[in-house]
C-alpha positions, 0 to 999 in steps of 0.5 A: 365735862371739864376732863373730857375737854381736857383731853381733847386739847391734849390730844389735838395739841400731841396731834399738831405736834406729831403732825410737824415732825412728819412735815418737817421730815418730809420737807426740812424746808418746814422749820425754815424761818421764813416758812415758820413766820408765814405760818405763824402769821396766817394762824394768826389772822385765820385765828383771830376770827376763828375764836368768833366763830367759836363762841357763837357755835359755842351756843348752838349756832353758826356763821357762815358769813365771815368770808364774805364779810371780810371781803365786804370790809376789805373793799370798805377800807381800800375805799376809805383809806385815800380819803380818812385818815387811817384811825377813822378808816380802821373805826369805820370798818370795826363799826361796820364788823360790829353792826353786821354781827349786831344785825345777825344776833337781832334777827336770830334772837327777835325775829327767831329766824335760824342762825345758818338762814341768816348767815347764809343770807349774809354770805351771799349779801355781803359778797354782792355788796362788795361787788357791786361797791367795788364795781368788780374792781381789784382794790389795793393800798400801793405802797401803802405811805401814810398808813405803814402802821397798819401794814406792820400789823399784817407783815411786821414782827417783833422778836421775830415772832409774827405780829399777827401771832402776838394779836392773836395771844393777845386776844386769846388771852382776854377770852380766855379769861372772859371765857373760863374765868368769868360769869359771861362765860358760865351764862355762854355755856348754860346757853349752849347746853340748854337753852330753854333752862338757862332762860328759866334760870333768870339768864337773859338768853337772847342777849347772850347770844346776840352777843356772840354775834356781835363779837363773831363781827368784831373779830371778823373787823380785826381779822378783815384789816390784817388780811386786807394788808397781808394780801394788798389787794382785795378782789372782791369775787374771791377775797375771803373765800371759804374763810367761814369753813376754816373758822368751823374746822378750826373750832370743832377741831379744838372741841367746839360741839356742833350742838354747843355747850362745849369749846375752849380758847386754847382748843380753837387756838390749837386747831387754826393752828393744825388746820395751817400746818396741814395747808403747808404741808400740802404746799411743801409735798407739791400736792394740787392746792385744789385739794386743801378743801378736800383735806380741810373737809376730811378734817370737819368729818373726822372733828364731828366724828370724834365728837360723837364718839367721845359723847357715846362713851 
């Protein structure tokens, strides 16, 4: 199993790599610094809540509430920034992020609803919520003066190297380890395998995979203030829109099973990544953006595909 992962980051890693040469050959505007920075820092923000996403598919289930949730937290901090200083404003929203993820994990685990039930629900609540809170209004932060801090998270760079970018490694690092190095991750992918065997083997299954949520919403949280800023304004009817699909492309891309059981850090890393690439690419040919969720979708089809290719041999 280990090997056959293995082989499916090398592959998609080689994949990414001859997928900038083509780019950059076709539009030399690619290796760009500037164009280069961008890219770094939306793979950044878009891999932060991937990873989320990642783990819980990792045990079998599936969010599709992220875009709507960071839409919902995006207005959340707009409102409260004016009014708290932004240390509370950024603890309010993460404990909003963390509360959600908490309210998904509780009703698929206690309640044993189905995980694309809630969530679906979830994408539908929290964009109405976000809505009405906002009153259908454009939310922004100016100039930002007071919270510059938190702008250079989004926008800044250290070395040149996006800021987004460096939060993301430095996320994907502590998961690895948590991941592929420790006993949750082992209790993670037995989850994921099996669920009911995992469960007779003494492993407390409905916390483990409420956890996933838990940590799908926190990362989420991240993810929702970096974007918050990178955009500067926050209409709550588009903001995050279909941020869900690309969190699943990414991670089946990187070798996330749909069934679980299966995924990696690096491999998500890798296909966030890949799936910016693609998007540049689109943007640089001049191809109508109309048709990103047309690529993105090719891109989810050929990652299942693969998958079920892969598992036959």
């Amino acid at each position: 199993m280990k090997k056959l992962l293995l082989k499916r980051e090398f592959g998609i890693f080689v994949l990414l790599l001859v997928l900038c040469i083509v780019v950059a050959a076709l539009n030399p505007k690619f290796l760009g610094a500037a164009n280069l920075q961008n890219i770094g820092r939306l793979i950044g923000m878009y891999g932060i809540f991937s990873i989320g996403i990642g783990l819980v598919i990792m045990t079998g289930g599936i969010d599709l509430s992220i875009g709507s949730m960071v839409a919902l937290l995006g207005v959340e901090l707009a409102m409260l920034l004016p009014h708290l200083a932004w240390p509370l404003a950024v603890l309010a929203v993460l404990g909003t992020a963390v509360v959600l993820g908490g309210l998904h994990g509780l009703l698929i685990t206690r309640l044993g609803l189905q995980p694309f039930i809630v969530t679906l629900c979830g994408l539908l609540f929290y964009r109405g919520i976000a809505r009405f809170i906002a009153n259908d209004e454009t939310k922004g932060f100016g100039d930002a003066r007071g919270f510059e801090l938190l702008q250079n998270l989004a926008t800044g760079r250290v070395l040149g190297v996006p800021m987004p970018l460096i939060l993301l490694l430095i996320v994907a690092a502590v998961m690895w380890v948590v991941l592929h190095r420790s006993v949750y991750g082992r209790y993670l992918f037995a989850v994921g395998r099996n669920e009911e065997a995992a469960r007779y083997s003494g492993i407390n299954t409905r916390r483990m995979i409420a956890s996933t949520y838990v940590l799908s919403g926190a990362f989420a949280g991240v993810s929702s203030i970096l974007l918050a800023f990178y955009t500067n304004s926050i209409s709550p009817s588009s903001h995050g829109n279909f941020y869900e699909l690309y969190g699943i492309a990414a991670a089946v891309l990187g070798g996330c099973s749909l069934v679980g059981g299966e995924g990696s850090i690096f491999g998500i890393v890798i296909g966030t990544a890949l799936l910016q690439v693609l998007q540049n690419l689109v943007n640089l040919l001049g191809i109508p953006s109309s048709l990103n969720f047309a690529v993105m979708g090719a891109v989810i089809l050929i990652g299942v595909v693969a998958d079920r290719l892969l598992k036959n041999r």
